[in-house]
C-alpha positions as CSV (number, residue, x, y, z in Angstrom):
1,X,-70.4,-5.4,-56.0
2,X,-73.8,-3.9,-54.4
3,X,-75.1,-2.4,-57.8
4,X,-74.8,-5.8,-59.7
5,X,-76.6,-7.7,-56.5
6,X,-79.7,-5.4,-56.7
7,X,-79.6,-5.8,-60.9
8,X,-79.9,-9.5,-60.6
9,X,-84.0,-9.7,-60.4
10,X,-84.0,-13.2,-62.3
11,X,-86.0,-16.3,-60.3
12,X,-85.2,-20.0,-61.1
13,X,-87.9,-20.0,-63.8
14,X,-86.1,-17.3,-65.6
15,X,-82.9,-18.8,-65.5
16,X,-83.7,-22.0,-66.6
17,X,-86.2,-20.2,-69.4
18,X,-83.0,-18.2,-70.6
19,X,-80.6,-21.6,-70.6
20,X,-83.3,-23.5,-73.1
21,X,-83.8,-20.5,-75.3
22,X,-79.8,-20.7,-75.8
23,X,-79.9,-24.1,-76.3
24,X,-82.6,-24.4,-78.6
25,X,-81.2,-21.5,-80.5
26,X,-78.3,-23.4,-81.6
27,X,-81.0,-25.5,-83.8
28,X,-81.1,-24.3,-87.0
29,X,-84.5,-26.0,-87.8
30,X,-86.2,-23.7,-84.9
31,X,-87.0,-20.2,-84.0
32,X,-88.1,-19.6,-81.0
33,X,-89.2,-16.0,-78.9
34,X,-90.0,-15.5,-75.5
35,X,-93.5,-14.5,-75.4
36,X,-94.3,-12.4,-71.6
37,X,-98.3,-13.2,-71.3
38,X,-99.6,-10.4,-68.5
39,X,-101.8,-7.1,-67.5
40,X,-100.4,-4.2,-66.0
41,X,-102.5,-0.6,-65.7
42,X,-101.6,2.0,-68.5
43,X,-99.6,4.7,-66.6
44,X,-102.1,7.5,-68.2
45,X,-105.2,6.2,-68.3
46,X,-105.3,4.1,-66.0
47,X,-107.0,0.7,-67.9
48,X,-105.6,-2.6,-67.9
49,X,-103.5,-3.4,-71.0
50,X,-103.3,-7.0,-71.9
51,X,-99.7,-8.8,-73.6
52,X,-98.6,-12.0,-75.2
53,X,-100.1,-14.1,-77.6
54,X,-103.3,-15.4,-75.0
55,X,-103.8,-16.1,-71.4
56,X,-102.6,-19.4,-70.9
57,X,-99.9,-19.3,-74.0
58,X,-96.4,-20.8,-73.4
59,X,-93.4,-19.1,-72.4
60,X,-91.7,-20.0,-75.3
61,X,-93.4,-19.6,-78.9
62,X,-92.4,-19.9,-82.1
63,X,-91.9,-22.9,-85.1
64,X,-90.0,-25.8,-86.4
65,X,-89.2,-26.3,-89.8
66,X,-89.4,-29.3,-91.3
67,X,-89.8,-31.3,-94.4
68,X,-92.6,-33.2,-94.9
69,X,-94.2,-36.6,-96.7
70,X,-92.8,-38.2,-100.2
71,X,-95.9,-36.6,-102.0
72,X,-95.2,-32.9,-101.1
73,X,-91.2,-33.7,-101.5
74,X,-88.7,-30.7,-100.8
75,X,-91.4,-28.4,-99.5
76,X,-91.1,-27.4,-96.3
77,X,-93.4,-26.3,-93.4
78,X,-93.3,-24.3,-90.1
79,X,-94.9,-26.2,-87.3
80,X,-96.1,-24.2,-84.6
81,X,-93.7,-24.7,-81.2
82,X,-95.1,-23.7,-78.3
83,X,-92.7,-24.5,-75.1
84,X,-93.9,-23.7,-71.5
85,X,-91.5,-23.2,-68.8
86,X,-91.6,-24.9,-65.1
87,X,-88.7,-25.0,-62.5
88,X,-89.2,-29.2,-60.8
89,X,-91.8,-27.9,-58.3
90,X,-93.6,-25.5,-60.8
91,X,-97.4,-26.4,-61.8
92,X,-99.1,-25.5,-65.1
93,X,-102.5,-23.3,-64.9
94,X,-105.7,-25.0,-66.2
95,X,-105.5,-22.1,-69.0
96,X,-101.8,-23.6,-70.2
97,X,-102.7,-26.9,-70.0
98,X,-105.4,-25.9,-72.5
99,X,-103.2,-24.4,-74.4
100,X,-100.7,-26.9,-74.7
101,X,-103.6,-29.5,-75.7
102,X,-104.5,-27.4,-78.3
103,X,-101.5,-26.7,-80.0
104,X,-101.0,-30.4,-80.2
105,X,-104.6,-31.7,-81.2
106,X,-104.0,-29.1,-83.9
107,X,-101.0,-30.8,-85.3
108,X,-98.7,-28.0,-83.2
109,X,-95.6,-29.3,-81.4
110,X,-96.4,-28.5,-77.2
111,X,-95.0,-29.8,-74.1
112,X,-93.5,-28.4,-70.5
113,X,-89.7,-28.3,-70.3
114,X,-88.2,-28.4,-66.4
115,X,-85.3,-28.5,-68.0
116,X,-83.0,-27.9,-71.5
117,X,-82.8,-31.5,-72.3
118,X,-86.7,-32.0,-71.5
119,X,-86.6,-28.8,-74.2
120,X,-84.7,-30.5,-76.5
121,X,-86.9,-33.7,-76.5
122,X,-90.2,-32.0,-77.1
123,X,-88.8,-30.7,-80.0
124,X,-86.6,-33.8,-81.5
125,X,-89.8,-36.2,-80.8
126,X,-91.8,-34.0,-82.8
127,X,-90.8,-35.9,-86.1
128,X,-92.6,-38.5,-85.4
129,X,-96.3,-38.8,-84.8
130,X,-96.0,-41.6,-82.4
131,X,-94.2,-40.3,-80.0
132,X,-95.6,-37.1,-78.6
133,X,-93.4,-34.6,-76.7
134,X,-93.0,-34.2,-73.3
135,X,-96.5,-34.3,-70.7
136,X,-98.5,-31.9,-69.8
């Protein structure tokens, strides 16, 4: 009982990140992948190696396919989703609020999820112009 105590390292944040991705996976218009944004030292030499995508990226990255306007009929397109992850109390970074508004000003689909149905709308509302996902 000890041994799977100590394994259990997860936080809220994690949690809750893990329940969306599973929900959103079930969406066969989507694909989504956790994307770990961070700097830890190299074990050898000692300098600081960056990961993710870019500081300030969301938790969650990926696309949604969809099929677009009567003049390009039957194509379709991946729009780039980019989903960040709070808990209710959790705050967004100047750097992922950034990010977020620059996803959408460039036509992406962006929003903060506190939880899977707040995931769900950002990515449902997408289809229509009018109604952007989720605040930031």
């Amino acid at each position: 009982m000890r041994a799977a105590a100590e394994r259990d390292v997860s936080n809220p944040e994690t949690d809750l990140q893990q329940r969306i991705r599973l929900a959103l996976g079930t969406r066969p218009d989507l694909r989504i992948f956790r994307n770990q944004v961070g700097s830890l030292p190299d074990p050898r030499t000692g300098r600081l190696v960056t990961f993710g995508l870019a500081r300030g990226s969301a938790d969650l990255i990926g696309w949604r396919t969809i099929t677009v306007t009567p003049e390009m009929v039957g194509q379709q397109l991946a729009v780039f989703t980019s989903i960040e992850i709070k808990t209710p109390t959790g705050r967004t970074t100047p750097q992922q609020r950034n990010w977020l508004h620059a996803v959408r000003s460039a036509g992406g689909i962006a929003g903060v999820a506190r939880t899977v149905p707040d995931a769900l709308q950002i990515v449902t509302k997408a289809a229509s112009p009018a109604s952007p996902p989720g605040k930031i």
